[in-house]
C-alpha positions as CSV (number, residue, x, y, z in Angstrom):
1,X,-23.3,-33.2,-8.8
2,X,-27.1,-32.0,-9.2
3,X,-26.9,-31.7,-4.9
4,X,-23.5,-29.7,-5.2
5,X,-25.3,-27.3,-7.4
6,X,-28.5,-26.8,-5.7
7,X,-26.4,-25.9,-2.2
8,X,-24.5,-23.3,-3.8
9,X,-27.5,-21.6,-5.2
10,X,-28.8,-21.6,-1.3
11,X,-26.0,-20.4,-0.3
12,X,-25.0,-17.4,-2.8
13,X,-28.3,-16.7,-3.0
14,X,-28.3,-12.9,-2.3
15,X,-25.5,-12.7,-5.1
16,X,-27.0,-14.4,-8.3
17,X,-30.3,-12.1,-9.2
18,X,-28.1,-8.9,-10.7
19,X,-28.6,-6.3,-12.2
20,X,-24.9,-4.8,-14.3
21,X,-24.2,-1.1,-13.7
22,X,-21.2,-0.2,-15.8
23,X,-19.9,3.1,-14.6
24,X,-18.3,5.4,-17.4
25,X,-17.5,8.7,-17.4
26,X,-16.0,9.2,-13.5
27,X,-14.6,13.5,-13.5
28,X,-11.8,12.0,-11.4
29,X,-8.3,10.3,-11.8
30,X,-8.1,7.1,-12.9
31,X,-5.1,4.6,-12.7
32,X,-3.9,1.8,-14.2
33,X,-5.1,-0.2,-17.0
34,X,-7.3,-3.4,-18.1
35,X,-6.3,-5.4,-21.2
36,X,-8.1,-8.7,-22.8
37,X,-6.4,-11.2,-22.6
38,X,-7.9,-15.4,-23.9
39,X,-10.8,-16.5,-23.0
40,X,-12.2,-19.5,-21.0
41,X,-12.9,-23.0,-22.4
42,X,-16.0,-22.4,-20.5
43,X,-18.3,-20.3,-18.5
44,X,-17.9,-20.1,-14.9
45,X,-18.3,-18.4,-11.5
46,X,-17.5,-19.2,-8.1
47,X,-14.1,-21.0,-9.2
48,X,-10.8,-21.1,-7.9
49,X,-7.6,-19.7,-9.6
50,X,-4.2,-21.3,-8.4
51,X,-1.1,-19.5,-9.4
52,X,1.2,-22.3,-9.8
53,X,5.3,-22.7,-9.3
54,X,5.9,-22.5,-13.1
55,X,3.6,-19.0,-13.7
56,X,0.6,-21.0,-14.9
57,X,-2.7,-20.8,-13.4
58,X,-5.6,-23.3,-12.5
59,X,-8.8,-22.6,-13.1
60,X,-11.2,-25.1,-11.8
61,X,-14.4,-26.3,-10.4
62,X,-17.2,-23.1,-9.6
63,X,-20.1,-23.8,-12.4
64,X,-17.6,-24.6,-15.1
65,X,-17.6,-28.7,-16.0
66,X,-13.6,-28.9,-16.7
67,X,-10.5,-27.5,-14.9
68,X,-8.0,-25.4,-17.2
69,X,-4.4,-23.7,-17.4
70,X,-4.1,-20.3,-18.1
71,X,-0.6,-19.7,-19.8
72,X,0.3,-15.5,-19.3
73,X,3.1,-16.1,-22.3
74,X,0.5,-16.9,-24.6
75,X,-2.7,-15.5,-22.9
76,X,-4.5,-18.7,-23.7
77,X,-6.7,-21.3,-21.5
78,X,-6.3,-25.1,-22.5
79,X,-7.7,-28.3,-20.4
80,X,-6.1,-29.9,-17.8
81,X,-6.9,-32.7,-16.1
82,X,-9.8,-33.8,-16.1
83,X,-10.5,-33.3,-12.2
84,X,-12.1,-36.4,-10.0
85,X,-14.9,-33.8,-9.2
86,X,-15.8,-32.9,-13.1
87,X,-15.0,-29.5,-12.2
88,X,-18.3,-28.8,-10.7
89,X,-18.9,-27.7,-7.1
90,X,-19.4,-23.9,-6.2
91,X,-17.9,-22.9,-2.6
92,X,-14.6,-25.6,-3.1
93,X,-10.9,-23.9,-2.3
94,X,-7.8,-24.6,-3.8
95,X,-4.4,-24.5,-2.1
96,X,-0.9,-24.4,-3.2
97,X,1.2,-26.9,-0.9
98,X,4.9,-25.9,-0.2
99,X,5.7,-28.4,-2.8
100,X,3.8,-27.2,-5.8
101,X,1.0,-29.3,-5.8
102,X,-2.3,-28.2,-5.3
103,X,-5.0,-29.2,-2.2
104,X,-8.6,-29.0,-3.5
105,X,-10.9,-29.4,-1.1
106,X,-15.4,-29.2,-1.0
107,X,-17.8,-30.2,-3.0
108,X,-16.4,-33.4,-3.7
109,X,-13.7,-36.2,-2.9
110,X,-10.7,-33.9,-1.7
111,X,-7.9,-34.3,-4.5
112,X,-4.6,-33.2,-5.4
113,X,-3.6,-31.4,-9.0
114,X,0.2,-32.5,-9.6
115,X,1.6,-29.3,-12.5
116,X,4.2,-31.9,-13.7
117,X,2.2,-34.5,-14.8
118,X,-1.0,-32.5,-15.2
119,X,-3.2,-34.6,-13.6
120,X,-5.5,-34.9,-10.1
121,X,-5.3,-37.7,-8.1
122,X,-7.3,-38.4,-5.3
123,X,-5.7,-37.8,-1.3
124,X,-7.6,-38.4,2.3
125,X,-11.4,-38.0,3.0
126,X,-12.4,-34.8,5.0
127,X,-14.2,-36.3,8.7
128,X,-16.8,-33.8,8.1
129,X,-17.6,-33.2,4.4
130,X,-18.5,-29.3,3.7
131,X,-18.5,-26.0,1.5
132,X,-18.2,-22.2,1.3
133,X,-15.3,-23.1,4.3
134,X,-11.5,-21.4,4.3
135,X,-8.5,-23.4,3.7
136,X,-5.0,-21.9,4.8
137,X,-1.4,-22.9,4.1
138,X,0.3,-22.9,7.3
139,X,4.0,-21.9,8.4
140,X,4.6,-25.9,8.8
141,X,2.7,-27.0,5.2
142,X,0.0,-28.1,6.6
143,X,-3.4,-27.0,5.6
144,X,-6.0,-25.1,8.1
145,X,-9.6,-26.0,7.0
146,X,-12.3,-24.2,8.6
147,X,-15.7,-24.0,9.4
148,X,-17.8,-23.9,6.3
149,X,-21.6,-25.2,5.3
150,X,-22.7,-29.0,5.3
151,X,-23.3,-30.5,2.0
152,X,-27.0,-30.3,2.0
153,X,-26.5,-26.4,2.7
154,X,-28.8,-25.9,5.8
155,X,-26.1,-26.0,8.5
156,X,-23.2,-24.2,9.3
157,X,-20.2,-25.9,10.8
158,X,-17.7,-25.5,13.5
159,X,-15.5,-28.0,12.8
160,X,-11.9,-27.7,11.7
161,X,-9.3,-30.3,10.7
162,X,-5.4,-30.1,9.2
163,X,-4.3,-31.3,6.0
164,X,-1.1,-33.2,6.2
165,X,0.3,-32.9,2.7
166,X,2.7,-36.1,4.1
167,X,0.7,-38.5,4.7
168,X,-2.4,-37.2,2.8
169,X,-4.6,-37.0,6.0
170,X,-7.4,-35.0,7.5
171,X,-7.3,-35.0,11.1
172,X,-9.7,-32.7,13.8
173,X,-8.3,-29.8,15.3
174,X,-9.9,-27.7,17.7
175,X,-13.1,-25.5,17.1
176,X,-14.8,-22.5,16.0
177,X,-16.1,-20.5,18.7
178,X,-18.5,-19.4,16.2
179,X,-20.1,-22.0,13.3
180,X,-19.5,-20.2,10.0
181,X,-19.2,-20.2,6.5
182,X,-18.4,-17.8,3.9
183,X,-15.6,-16.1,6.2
184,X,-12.4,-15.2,5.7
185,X,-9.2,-16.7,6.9
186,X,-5.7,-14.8,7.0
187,X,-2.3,-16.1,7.8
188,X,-0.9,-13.5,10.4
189,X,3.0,-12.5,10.6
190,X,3.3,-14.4,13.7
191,X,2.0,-18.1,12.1
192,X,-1.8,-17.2,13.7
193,X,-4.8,-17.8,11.4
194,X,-7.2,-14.8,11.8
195,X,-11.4,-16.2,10.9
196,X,-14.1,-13.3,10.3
197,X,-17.0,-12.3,9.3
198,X,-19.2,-14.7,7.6
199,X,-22.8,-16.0,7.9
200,X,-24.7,-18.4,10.0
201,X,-27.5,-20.2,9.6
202,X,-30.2,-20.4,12.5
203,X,-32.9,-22.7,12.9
204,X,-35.5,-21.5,11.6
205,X,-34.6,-18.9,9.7
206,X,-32.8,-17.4,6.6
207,X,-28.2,-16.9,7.0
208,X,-27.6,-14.0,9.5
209,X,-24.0,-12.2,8.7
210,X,-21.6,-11.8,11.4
211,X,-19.1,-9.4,12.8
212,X,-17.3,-11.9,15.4
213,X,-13.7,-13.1,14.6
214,X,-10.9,-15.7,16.3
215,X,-7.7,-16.4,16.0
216,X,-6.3,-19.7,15.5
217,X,-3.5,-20.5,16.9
218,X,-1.3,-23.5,15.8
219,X,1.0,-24.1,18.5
220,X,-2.1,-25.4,20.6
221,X,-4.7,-26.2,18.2
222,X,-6.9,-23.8,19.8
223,X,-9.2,-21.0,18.4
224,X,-10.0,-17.6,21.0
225,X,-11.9,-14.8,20.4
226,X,-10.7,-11.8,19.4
227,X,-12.5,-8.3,18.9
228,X,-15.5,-7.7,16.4
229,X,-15.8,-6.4,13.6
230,X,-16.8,-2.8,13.2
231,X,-20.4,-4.2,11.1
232,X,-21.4,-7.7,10.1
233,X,-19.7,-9.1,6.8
234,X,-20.9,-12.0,5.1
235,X,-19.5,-13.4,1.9
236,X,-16.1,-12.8,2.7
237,X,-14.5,-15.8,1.0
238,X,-15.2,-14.2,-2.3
239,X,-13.3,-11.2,-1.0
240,X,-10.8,-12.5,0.7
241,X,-8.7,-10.7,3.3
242,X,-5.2,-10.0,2.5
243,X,-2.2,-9.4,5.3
244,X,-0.7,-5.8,4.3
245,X,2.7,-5.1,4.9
246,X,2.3,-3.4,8.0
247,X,0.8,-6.5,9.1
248,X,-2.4,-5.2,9.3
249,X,-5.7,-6.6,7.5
250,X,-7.5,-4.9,4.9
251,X,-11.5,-6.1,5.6
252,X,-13.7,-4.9,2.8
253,X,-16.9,-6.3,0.9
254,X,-19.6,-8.2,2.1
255,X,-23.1,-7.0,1.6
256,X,-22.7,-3.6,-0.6
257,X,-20.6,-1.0,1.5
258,X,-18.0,1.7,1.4
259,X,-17.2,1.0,5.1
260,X,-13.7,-0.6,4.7
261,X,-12.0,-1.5,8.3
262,X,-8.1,-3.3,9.4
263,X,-7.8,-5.8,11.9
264,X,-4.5,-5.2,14.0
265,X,-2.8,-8.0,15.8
266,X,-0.9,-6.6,17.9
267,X,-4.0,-5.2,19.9
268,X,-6.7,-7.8,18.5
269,X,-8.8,-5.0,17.4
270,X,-10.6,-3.4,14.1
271,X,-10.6,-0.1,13.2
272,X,-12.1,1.7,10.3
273,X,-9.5,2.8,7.7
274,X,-10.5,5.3,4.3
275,X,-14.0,4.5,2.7
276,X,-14.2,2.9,-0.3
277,X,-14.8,5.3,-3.5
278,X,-18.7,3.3,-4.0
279,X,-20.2,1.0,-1.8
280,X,-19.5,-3.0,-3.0
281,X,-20.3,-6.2,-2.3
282,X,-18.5,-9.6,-3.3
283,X,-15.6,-8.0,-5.0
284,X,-12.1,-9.0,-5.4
285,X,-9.0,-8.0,-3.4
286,X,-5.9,-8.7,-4.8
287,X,-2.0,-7.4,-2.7
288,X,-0.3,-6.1,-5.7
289,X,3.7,-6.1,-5.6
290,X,4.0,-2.9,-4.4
291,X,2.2,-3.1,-1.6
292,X,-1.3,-1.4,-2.5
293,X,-4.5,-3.6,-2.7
294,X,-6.8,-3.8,-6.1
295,X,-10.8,-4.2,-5.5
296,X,-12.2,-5.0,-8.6
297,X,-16.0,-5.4,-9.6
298,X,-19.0,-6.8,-7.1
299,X,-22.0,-6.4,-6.4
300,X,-23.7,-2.9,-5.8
301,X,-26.8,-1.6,-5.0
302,X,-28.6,0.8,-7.9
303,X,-30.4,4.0,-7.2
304,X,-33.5,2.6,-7.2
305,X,-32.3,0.1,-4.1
306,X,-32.8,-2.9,-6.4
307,X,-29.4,-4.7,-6.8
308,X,-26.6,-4.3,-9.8
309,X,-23.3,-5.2,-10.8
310,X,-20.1,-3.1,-11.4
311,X,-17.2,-2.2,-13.7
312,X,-15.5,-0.4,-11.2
313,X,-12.5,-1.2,-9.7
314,X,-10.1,1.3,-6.9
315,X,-7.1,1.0,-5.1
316,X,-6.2,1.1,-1.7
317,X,-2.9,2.8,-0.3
318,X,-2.1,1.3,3.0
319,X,0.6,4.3,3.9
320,X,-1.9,6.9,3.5
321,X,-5.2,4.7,4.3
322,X,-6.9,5.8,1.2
323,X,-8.8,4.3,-1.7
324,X,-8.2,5.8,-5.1
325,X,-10.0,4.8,-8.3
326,X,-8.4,2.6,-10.8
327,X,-9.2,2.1,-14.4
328,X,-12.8,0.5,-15.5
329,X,-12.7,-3.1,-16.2
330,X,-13.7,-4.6,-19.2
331,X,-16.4,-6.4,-18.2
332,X,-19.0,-6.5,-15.4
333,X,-18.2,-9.1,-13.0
334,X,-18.8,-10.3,-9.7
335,X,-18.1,-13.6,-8.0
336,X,-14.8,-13.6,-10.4
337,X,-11.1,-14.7,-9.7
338,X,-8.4,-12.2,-9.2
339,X,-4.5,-13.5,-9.4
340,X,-1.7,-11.7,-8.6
341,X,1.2,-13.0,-11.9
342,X,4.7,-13.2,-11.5
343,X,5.1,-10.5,-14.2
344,X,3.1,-8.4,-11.5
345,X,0.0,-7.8,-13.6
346,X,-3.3,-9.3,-12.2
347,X,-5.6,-12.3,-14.0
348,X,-9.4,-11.6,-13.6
349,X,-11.0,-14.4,-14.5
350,X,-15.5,-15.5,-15.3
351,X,-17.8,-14.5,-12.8
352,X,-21.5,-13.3,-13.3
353,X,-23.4,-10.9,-15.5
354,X,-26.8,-10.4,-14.9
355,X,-27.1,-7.8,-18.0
356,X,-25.8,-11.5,-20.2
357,X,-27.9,-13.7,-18.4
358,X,-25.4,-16.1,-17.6
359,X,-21.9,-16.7,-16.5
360,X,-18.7,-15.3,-17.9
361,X,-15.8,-17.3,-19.7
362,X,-14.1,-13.9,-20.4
363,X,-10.7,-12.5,-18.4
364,X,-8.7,-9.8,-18.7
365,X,-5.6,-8.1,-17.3
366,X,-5.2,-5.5,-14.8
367,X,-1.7,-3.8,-15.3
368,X,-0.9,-1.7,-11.7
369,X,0.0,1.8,-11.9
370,X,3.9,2.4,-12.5
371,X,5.4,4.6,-10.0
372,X,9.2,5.2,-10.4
373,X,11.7,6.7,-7.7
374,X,12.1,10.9,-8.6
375,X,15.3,11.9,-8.9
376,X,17.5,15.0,-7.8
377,X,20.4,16.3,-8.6
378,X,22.5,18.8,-5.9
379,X,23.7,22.2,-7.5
380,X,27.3,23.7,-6.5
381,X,26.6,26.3,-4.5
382,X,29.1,28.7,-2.6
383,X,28.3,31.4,0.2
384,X,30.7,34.0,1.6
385,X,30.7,34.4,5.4
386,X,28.9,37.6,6.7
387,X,26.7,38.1,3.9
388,X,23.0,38.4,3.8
389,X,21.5,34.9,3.1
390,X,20.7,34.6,-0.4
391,X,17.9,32.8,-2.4
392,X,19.1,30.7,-5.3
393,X,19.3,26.9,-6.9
394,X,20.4,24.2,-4.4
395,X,19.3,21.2,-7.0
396,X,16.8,20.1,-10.2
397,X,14.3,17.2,-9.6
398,X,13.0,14.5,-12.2
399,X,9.3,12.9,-11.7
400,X,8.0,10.3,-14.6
401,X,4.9,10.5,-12.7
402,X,4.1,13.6,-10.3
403,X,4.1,17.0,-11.3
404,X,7.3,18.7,-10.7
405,X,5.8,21.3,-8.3
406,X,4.5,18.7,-6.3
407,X,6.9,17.1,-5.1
408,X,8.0,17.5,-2.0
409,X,11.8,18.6,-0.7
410,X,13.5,18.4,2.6
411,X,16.8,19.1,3.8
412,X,18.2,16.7,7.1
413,X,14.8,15.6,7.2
414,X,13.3,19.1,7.8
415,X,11.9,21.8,6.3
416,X,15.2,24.0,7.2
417,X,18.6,23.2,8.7
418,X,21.6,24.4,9.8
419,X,25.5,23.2,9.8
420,X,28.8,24.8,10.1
421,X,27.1,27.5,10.6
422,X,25.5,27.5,7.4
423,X,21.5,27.4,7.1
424,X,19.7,26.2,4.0
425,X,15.7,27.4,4.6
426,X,12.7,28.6,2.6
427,X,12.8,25.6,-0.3
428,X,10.3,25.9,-3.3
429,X,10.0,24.0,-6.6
430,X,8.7,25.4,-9.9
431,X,7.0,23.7,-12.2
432,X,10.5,23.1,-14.2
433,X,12.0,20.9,-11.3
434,X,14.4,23.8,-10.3
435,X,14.7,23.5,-6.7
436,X,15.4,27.1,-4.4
437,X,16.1,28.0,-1.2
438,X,17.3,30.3,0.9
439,X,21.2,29.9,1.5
440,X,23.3,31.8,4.7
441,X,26.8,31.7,6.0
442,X,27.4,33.6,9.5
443,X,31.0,35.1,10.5
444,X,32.4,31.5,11.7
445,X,30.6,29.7,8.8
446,X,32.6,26.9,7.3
447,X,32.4,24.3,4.6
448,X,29.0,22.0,5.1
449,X,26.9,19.1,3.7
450,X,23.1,18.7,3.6
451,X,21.4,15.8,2.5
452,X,18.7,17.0,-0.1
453,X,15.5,14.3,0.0
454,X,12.7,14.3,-2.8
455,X,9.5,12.3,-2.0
456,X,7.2,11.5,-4.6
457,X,2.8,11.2,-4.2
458,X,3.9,7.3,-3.4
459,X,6.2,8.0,-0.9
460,X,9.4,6.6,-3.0
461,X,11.7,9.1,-2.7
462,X,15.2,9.9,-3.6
463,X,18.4,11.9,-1.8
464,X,21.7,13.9,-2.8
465,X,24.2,15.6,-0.8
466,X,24.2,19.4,-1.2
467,X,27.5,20.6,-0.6
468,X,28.4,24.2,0.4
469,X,31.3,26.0,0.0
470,X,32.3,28.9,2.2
471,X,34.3,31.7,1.7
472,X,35.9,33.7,4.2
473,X,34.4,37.3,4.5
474,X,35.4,40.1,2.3
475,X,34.2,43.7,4.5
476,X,36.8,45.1,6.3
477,X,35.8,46.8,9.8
478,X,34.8,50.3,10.3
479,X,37.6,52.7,12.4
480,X,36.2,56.2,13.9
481,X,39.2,58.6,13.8
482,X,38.5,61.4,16.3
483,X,38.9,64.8,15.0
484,X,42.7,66.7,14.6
485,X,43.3,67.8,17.8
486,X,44.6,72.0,16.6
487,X,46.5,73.8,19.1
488,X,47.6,77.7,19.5
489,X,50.2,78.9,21.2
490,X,51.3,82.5,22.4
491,X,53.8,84.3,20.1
492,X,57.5,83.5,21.5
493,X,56.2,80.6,23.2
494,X,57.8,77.1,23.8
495,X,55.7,73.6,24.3
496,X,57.2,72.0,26.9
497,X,55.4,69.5,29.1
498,X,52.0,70.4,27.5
499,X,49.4,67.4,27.7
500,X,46.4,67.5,25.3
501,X,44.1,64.7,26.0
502,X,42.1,63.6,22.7
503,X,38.9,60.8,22.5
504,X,40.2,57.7,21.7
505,X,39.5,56.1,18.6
506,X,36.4,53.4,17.4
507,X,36.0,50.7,15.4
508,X,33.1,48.5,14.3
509,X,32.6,44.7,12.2
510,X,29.9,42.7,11.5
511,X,31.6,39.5,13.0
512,X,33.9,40.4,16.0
513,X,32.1,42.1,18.6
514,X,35.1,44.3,20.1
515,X,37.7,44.3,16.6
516,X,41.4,45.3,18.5
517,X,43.0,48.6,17.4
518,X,46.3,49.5,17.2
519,X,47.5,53.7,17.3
520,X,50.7,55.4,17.3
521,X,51.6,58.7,19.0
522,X,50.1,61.5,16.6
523,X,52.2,64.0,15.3
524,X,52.0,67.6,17.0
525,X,53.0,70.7,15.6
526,X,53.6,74.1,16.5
527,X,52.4,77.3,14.7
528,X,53.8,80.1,16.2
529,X,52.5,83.3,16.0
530,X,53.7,85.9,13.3
């Protein structure tokens, strides 16, 4: 156990000798909210955290001596176990197997953690003993261990081997293209396992970080490269690298940086996405239900360019590519556990302050900023035909979360539209929720439907049908008369075959462009003379 120790202080190093910034007093928005919730039965960093079928979590092995549930019902930690390892080795993984049980691997004797009965139990010998490597739960339940560091902690490995959960075997698969430890390993849409980042170590000399990544891919056991990363990321197992729902992957942490990048594989490339609100190291990333991704705490480097921890923590919105900043954690922590809980709120757990002087047993609760679908509601609105468009209320909008006036309206998916001859443009919202627009009907207008959409800040959104109602038109044409046509005759005089020609009448209207006109003969009369 004494070895196990003194490789994981080579390895994590450039992590341990902290300094604790805790930021207060940010001018902009903050979201979401940290709570305390039990503490651990001990002190701890560089631990795993399992999130097991019944809503429990492990906690075991890092610098802690014990393994331990947490319970979210009653926010309190009580023993398990005891592991085969005595809880001790930094750089180990744990991994949930289709069935429930949990593979822990590094440090020590691999061994399995059974929730029913409570208890570990010991399962197959790795063929090359290691830490600080990545193990994945593949599409087919086996497990995909990777790369990692040799026991004595002066070699990085390229080895990789599968975990058969059946028989409780290790057996070689295939190899890095690139020795590693300290990467990061993500289970791709497609069943492929994407390795990145991470540090080597050269001989002689101190770990270099890399930017190279591969692709594993299970039907043939083989690993390829794929492109680089945008800069060298080391560390990356603290961090993890979590498959968005675009099926991107978010890449962030390492040394301290704001630099945050997504690896697509569809193209096999990286790309830099929004920047991080402060440059971080070693933080946490944890997929939150809805989508968005919580970093939480790390390392960071202070003004004077000596190193520090943070309180921090920000959110990342993969529709818009943005980080925002969340709500300060309780505590400054790095090299901590983040778990996503069925009830949707996150489970921070240990990790380092430098400020204490020792490791953390604390946790505490990170509770993800609500954002509920905005409603609308269409008005009954009527137009006549032929009448100027008019501006009045189509429909009034709800937000429990967005100002009112911010909220953004379309109509057919536009920003105007036209049916039946009816054309809805020019929509506004006050800060009340009343939603305007402009509203036409032209000579042939009849009855029409719109379909009214309100989009929130999020992007949830919410639709109603707007329904006009058309009435036919009410102005009558416009009919020219020419002028009486008056006619004097000589005294003793008879009309007889006389033919006055007069200028036909005229007529005008807004919505037929030649209106018919029907005339009868006029009327003449004589005036003889006296």
């Amino acid at each position: 156990m004494k070895t196990t120790k003194k490789i994981a202080k080579k390895i994590l190093i450039a992590h341990i000798y902290l300094a604790v910034v805790v930021l207060t007093g940010q001018v902009f928005a903050q979201t979401g909210a940290w709570t305390p919730t039990g503490s651990m039965t001990v002190q701890r960093r560089d631990h795993t955290a399992t999130l097991l079928t019944n809503g429990k979590v492990l906690i075991n092995r890092g610098t802690g001596g014990s393994a331990e549930l947490y319970d979210p019902v009653t926010g309190a930690f009580n023993p398990t176990g005891p592991s085969l390892g005595g809880g001790f080795a930094q750089g180990s993984t744990a991994t949930r197997l289709q069935d429930g049980r949990v593979l822990i691997v590094g440090g020590s004797p691999a061994e399995i953690y059974n929730p029913s009965t409570g208890t570990f139990s010991p399962t197959g010998n790795l063929n090359v003993a290691r830490v600080a490597h990545t193990a994945t739960l593949l599409r087919d339940g086996k497990v995909l261990i990777a790369g990692g560091s040799d026991i004595a902690g002066g070699q990085h490995l390229a080895a990789v081997e599968l975990y058969d959960p059946v028989t409780g075997t290790f057996t070689l698969t295939g190899h890095l293209n690139a020795g590693r430890f300290s990467h990061s390993a993500t289970l791709l849409s497609d069943g492929r396992v994407l390795i990145a980042g991470g540090q080597q170590i050269p001989s002689p000399g101190p770990a270099i970080s890399l930017s190279s990544a591969e692709l594993y891919n299970p039907a043939t056991g083989a690993f390829s490269p794929t492109g680089n990363m945008i800069q060298a990321r080391c560390c990356l197992s603290f961090t993890q690298a979590p498959l968005l729902s675009n099926g991107k992957v978010l890449i962030v942490g390492g040394f301290p940086t704001q630099a945050a990048e997504l690896f697509d594989p569809a193209t096999g490339t990286f790309s830099p996405t929004g920047s991080m609100t402060i440059a971080r190291g070693v933080p946490s990333v944890t997929l939150l239900s809805g989508g968005q991704v919580l970093v939480a705490g790390g390392s960071i480097n202070l003004p004077g360019g000596g190193p520090g921890t943070t309180n921090s923590a920000e959110i990342y919105d993969p529709v818009s590519g943005a980080f925002s900043p969340a709500a300060l954690m309780i505590q400054a922590r790095q090299q901590h556990t983040a778990t996503l809980l069925p009830n949707a709120k996150v489970l921070v757990t240990g990790g380092f302050d430098f400020g204490a002087g020792s490791d953390l047993s604390s946790a505490e609760l990170f509770s993800a900023p609500t954002n509920t679908p905005p409603a609308i509601t269409a008005a009954s609105v009527s137009r006549t035909q032929d009448l100027p468009a008019s501006i009045g209320a189509i429909a009034q909008v709800n937000d429990a979360e967005d100002a009112l006036n911010t909220l953004n309206i379309t109509v057919n998916g536009a920003a105007s539209a036209t049916a039946g001859g009816v054309t809805v443009s020019s929509i506004s919202v006050n800060a009340s929720g009343q939603v305007t627009a402009s509203v036409g009907a032209d000579c042939n207008a009849s009855n029409a439907s719109f379909t009214l959409r309100v989009a929130d800040s999020g992007g949830l959104f919410a639709e109603a049908t707007l329904n006009v109602t058309v009435t036919p038109e009410t102005i009558p044409p416009v009919i020219a008369c020419p002028v009486n046509v008056v006619m004097t005759l000589p005294p003793n005089t008879i009309d007889t075959g006389m033919v006055v020609n007069y200028p036909a009448p005229t007529a005008t209207d807004n919505c037929t462009a030649s209106p018919t006109i029907t005339t009868s003969q006029p009327q003449a009369r004589s005036s003889p003379s006296a």
